[in-house]
C-alpha positions as CSV (number, residue, x, y, z in Angstrom):
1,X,0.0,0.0,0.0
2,X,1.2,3.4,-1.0
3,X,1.4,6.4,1.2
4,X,-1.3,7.7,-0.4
5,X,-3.5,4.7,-0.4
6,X,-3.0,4.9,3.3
7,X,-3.8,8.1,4.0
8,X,-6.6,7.8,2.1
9,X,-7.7,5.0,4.1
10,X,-7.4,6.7,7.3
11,X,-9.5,9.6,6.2
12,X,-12.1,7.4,4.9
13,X,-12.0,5.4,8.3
14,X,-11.7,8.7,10.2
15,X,-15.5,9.8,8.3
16,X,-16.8,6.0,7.9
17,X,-15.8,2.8,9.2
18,X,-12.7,3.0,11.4
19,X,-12.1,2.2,14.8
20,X,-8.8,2.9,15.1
21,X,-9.8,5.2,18.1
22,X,-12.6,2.8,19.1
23,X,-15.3,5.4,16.9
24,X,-15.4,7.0,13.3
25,X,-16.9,10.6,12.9
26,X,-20.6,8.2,10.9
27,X,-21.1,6.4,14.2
28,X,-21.0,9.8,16.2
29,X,-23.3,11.8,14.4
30,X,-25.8,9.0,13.8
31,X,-27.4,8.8,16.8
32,X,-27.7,12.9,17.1
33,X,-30.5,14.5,16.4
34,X,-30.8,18.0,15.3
35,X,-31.4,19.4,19.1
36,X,-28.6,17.3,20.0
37,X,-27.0,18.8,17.1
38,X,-27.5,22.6,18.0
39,X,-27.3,22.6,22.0
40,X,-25.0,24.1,23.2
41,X,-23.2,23.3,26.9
42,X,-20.8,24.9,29.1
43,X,-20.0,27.3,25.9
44,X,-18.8,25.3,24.0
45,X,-19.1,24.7,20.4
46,X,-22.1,22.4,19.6
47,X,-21.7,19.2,17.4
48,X,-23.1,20.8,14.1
49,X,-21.0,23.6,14.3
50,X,-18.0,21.0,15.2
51,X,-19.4,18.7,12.1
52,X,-19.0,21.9,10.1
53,X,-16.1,23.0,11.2
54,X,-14.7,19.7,10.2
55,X,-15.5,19.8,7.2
56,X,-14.9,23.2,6.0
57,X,-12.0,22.7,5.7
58,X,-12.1,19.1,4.3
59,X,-14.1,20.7,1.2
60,X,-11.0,23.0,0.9
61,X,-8.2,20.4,0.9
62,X,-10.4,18.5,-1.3
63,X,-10.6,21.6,-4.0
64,X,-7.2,22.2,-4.0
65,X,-5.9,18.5,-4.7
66,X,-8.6,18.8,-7.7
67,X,-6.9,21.6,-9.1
68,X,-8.6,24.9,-8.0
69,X,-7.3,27.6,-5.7
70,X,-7.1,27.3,-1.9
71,X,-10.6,29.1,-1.1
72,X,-10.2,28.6,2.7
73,X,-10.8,31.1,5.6
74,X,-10.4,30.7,9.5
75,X,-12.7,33.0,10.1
76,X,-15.4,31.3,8.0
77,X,-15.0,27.7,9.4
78,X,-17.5,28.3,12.1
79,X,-20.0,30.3,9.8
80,X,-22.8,27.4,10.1
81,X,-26.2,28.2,8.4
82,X,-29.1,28.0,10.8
83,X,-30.1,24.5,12.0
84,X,-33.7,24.7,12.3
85,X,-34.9,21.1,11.8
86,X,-34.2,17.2,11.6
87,X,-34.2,17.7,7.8
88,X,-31.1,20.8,8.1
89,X,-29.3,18.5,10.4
90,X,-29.6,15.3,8.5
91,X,-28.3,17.5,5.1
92,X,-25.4,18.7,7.2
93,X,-24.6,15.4,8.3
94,X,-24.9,14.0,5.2
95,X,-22.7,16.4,3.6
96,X,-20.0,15.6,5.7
97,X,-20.0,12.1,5.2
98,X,-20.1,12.4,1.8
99,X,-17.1,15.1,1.1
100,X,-15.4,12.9,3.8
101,X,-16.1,10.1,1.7
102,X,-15.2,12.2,-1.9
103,X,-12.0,12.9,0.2
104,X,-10.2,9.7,0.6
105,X,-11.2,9.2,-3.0
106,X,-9.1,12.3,-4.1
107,X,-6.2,11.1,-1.9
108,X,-6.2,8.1,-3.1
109,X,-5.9,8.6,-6.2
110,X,-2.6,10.8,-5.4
111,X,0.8,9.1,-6.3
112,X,3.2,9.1,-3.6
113,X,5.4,11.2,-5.7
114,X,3.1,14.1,-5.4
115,X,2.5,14.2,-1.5
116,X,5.9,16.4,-1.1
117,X,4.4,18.7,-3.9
118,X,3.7,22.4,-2.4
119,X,0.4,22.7,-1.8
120,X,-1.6,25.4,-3.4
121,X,1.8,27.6,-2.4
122,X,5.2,27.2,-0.8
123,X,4.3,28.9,2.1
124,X,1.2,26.5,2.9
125,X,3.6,23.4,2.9
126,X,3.4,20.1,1.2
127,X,0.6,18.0,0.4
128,X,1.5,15.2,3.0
129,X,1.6,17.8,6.1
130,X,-1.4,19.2,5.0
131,X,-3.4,15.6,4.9
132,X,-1.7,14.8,7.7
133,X,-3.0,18.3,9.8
134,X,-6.2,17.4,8.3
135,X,-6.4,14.4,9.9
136,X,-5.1,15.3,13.2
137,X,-7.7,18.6,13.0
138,X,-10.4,16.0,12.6
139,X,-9.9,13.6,14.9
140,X,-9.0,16.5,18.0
141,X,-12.4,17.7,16.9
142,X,-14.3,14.3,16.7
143,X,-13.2,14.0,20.5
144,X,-14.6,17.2,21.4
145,X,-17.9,15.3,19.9
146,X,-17.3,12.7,22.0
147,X,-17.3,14.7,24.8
148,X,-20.0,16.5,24.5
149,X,-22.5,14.2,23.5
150,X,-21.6,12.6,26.5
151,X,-22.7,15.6,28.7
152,X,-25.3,16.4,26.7
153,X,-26.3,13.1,27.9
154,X,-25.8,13.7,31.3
155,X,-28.3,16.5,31.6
């Protein structure tokens, strides 16, 4: 397996079907419904805006390994549109499964020859630290998740 292949495999497990940390971000979010979602504890960020958060910036990796420009803001990763329903949570949701999953597909597909490749620009880095920050992004996230779904729980 290629470098690639592996990190692609991790990301897909990290949004699917791993349980390399006993969980996967699919099995955390399925059992959360859209109050869950939005509720907010201790003042902390909720699990939607954690879910998009996530993926923000997933969707930006993802469109500059297809070729386009690096269209990624800090201070728009948190800029959630209103959750008002099951049906705005369950889009959301799916959405991030499904760029998760479009992804590890990109990655994938990357030869290990282009992981030390700038990415988008010099001063950004290479493509490998960038998946690999991704990664690490997501799963420090996915245990702030954990965490509070177990409070929410709780109370």
């Amino acid at each position: 397996m290629s470098l690639a292949q592996r990190l692609a495999k991790d990301l897909k497990e990290f949004h699917i079907d791993g349980t390399w940390v006993s969980t996967n971000l699919n099995d955390q979010l399925a059992d959360v419904d859209w109050q869950m979602a939005t509720k907010q504890v201790y003042n902390l960020n909720s699990i939607a805006m954690l879910s998009f958060h996530i993926n923000y910036y997933v969707v930006a990796v993802t469109q500059v390994l297809e070729g386009g420009p690096l269209d990624a803001h800090d201070r728009f990763s948190y800029d959630l549109p209103p959750i008002t329903n099951e049906e705005d949570w369950q889009q959301l949701r799916a959405k991030v499964i499904s760029d998760g999953e479009k992804f590890s597909e990109v990655v994938e597909k990357l030869g290990d020859e282009n992981l030390l490749d700038d990415f988008a620009d010099a001063k950004y880095g290479n493509i490998f630290c960038n998946l690999l920050g991704n990664l690490e992004h997501s799963y420090y996230h996915l245990g702030q998740i954990v965490l509070i779904k177990k409070i929410l729980k709780q109370i």
